[in-house]
C-alpha positions as semicolon CSV with decimal commas, in nm:
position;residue;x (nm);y (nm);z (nm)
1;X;4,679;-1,953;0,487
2;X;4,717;-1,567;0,590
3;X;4,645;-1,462;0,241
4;X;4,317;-1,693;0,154
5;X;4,182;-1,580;0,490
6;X;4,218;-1,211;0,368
7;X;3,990;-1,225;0,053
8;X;3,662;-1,350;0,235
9;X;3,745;-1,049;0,527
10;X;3,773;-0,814;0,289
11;X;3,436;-0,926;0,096
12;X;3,295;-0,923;0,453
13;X;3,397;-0,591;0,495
14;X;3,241;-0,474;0,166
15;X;2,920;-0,620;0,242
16;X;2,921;-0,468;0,595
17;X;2,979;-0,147;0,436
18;X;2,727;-0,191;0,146
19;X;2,472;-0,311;0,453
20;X;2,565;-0,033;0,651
21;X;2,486;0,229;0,376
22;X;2,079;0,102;0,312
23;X;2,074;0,085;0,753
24;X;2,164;0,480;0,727
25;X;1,902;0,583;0,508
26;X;1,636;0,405;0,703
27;X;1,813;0,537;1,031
28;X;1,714;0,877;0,887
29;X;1,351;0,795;0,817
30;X;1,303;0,619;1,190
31;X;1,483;0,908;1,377
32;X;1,350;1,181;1,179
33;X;1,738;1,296;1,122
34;X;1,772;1,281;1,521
35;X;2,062;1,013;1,416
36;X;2,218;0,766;1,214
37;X;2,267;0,460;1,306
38;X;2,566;0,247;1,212
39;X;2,610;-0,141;1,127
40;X;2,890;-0,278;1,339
41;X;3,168;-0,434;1,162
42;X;3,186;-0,755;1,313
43;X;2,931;-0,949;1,510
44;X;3,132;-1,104;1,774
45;X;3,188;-1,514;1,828
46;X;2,995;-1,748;1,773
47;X;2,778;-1,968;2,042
48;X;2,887;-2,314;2,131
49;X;2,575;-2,587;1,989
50;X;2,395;-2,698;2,269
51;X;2,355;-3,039;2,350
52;X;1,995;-3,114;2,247
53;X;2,203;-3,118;1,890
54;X;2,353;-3,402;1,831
55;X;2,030;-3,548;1,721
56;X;1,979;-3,898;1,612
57;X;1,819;-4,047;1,279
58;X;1,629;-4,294;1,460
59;X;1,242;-4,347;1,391
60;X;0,973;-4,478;1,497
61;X;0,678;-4,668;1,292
62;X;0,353;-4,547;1,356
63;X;0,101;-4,806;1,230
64;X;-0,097;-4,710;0,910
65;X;0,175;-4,441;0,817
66;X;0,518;-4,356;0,747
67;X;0,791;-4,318;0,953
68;X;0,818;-4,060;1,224
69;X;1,186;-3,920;1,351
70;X;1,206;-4,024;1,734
71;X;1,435;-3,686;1,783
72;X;1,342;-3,318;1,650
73;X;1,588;-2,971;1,667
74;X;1,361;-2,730;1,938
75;X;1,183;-2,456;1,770
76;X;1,414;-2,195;1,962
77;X;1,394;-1,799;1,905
78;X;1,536;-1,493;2,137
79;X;1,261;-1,276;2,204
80;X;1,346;-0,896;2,311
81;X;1,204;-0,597;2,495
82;X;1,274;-0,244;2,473
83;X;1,109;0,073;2,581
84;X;1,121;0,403;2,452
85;X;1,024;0,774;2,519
86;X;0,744;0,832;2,349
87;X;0,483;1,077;2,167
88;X;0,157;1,150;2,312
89;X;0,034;0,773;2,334
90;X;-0,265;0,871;2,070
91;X;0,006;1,016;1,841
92;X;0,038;0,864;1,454
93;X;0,416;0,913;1,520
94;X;0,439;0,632;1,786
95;X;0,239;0,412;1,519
96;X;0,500;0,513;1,205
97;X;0,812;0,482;1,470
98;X;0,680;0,113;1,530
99;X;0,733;0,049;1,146
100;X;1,050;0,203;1,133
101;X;1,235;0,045;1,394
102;X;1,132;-0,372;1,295
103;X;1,203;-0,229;0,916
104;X;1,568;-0,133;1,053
105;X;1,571;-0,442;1,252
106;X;1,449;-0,666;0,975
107;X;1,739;-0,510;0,731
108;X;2,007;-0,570;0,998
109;X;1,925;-0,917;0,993
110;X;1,834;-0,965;0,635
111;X;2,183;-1,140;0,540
112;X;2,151;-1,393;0,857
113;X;1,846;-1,511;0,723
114;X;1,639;-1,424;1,055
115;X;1,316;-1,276;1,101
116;X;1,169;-1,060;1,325
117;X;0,836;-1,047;1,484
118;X;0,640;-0,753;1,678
119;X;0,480;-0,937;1,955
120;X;0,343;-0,683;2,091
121;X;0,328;-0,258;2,111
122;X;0,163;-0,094;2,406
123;X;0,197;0,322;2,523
124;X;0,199;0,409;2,891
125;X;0,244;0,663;3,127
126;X;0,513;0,639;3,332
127;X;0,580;0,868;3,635
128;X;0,873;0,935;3,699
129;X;1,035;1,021;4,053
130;X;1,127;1,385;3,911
131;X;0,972;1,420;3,568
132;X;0,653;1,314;3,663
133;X;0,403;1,115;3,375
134;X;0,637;1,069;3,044
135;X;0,539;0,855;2,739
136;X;0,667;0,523;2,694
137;X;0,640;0,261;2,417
138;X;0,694;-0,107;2,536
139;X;0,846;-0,338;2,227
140;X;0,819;-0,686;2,249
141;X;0,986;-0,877;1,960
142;X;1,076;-1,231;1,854
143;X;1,401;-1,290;1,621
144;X;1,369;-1,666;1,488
145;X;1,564;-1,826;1,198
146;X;1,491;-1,919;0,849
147;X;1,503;-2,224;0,681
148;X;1,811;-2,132;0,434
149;X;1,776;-2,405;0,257
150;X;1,466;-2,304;0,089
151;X;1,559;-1,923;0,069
152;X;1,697;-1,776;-0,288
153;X;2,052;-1,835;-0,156
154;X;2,082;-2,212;0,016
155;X;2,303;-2,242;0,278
156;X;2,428;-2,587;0,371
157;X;2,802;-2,481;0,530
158;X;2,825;-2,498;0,919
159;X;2,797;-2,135;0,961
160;X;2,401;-2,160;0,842
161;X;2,329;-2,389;1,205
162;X;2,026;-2,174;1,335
163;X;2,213;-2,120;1,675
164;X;2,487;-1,970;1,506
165;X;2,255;-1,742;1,306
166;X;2,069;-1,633;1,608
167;X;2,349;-1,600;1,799
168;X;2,525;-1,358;1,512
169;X;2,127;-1,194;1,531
170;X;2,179;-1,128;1,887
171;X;2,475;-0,936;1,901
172;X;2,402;-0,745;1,613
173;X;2,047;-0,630;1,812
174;X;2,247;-0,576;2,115
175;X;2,449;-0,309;1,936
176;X;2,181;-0,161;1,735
177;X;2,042;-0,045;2,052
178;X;2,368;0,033;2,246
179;X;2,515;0,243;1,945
180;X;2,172;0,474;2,011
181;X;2,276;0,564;2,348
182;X;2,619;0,639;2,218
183;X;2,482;0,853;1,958
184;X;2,205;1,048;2,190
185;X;2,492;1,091;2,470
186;X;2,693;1,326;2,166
187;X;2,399;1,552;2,125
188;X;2,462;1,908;2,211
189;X;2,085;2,010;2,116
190;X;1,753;1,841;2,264
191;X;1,689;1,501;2,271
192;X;1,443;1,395;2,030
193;X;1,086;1,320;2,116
194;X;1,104;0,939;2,045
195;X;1,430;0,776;2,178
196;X;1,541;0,495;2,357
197;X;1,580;0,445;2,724
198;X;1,892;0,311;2,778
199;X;1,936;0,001;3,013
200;X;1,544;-0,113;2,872
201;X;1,692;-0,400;2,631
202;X;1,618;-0,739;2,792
203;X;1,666;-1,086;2,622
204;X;1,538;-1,447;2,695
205;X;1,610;-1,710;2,492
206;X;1,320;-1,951;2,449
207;X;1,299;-2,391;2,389
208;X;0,991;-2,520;2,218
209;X;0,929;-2,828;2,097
210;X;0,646;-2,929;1,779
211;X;0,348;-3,078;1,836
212;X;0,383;-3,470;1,925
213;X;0,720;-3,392;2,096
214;X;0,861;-3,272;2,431
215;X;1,150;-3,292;2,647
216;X;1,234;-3,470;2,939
217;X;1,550;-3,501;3,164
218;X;1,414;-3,790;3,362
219;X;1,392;-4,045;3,037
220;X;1,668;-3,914;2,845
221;X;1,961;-3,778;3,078
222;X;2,174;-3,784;2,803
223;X;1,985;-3,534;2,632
224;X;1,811;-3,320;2,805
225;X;1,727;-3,024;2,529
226;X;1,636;-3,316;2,313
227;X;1,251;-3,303;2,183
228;X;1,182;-3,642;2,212
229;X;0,880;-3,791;2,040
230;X;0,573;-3,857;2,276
231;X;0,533;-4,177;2,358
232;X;0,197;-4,411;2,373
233;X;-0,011;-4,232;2,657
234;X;0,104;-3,854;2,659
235;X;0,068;-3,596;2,366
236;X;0,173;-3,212;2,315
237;X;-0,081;-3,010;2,132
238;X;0,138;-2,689;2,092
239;X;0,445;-2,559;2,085
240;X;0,530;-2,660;2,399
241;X;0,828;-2,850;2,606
242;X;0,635;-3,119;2,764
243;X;0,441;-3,446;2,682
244;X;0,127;-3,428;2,877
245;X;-0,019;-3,745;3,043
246;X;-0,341;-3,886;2,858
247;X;-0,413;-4,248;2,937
248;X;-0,622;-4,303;2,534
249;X;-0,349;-4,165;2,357
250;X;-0,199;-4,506;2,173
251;X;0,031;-4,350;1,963
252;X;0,360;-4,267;1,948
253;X;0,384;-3,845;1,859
254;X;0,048;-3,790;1,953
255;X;-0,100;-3,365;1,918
256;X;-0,424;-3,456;2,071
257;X;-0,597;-3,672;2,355
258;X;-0,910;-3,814;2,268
């Protein structure tokens, strides 16, 4: 048993190493040779599945069309923000930066099959108790998972579950950005102009269910991360996590009141 678990390591390892090479080279482009930045070697445990899971196969018939599944996985995604020190907030270096850093991010994750997302990119000025007005940039991102069974490489073991992806995405992002604080804290010269501020890294992860679905603890106690399809006089028109009430919806899974 020892020595089949060694062989997949030890590709592991060579992958990490191989992934950890193309992350240095962009490093060098985002920091402007301020640092590398290195790809940890392992990514930590894995989550637990949650509970909204273990979904049934059950459907429902909605009249004049097919079958509808009375359960759905949530659409669930960790989003991120992060600030850094920045340029002059009119600078082109803030904009290029911006590109770097969800390039780096989007390579990091490239073998989980996760993608990232800039929500959003705004400059401030900040003052500071003792520095007075500095430049900040405030990243918001979203990391959500693929489906990797249509990607170039299908994935059907256990170790493709989204949660277990995003979880893997997580720590890996976590790391990214604490590894940057080690690496500033060695400098002997100045800091760079655009760096991060450590302590800024914040995470929330975040339920939604499709359209024509929503949870609810009251109706199913059993399953409360469930999204469970609307029933006859409620609907969801977004990606939310609740049915809404609507008396001339007659449907079961129902996106719109009319």
């Amino acid at each position: 048993m020892e020595a089949s678990a060694l062989g997949p390591a030890r590709r592991g390892r060579r992958r990490t190493r191989a992934a950890g090479s193309l992350l240095s080279r962009a490093a060098i482009l985002l920091f402007i040779s301020a640092f590398l930045v290195r790809v940890p070697s392992s990514v930590g445990h894995l989550v637990r599945l949650p509970r909204g899971f273990r979904l049934t196969k059950d459907s429902v018939k909605i009249v004049g069309s097919t079958h509808f599944p009375a359960y759905r996985e949530p659409h669930y995604y960790y989003q991120f923000t992060a600030r850094y020190h920045a340029a002059p907030c009119n600078s082109i270096y803030n904009i290029s930066f911006e590109k770097k850093l969800i390039q780096i991010l989007s390579k990091l994750l490239l073998d989980l099959s996760c993608e990232i997302s800039l929500l959003k990119s705004e400059c401030h000025h900040v003052k500071m108790q003792r520095a007075g007005l500095q430049n900040e940039l405030f990243f918001t991102f979203s990391v959500s998972s693929l489906d990797t069974e249509k990607g170039p490489k299908p994935c059907t073991d256990h170790n493709c579950e989204p949660s277990k992806r995003l979880f893997k995405a997580k720590n890996l992002i976590e790391r990214f950005f604490n590894q940057q604080v080690e690496i500033l804290g060695r400098r002997a010269e100045q800091l760079p102009e655009i760096y991060y501020i450590e302590g800024t890294l914040q995470m929330v992860w975040i339920n939604r269910c499709f359209p024509g679905y929503g949870m609810n603890v009251q109706q199913h106690p059993k399953c409360p991360e469930c999204c469970v399809i609307c029933s006859p006089g409620s609907y969801n028109p977004r990606d939310g996590i609740h049915c809404l009430q609507c008396n001339s919806s007659l449907v079961y899974g129902a996106k719109t009141c009319l």
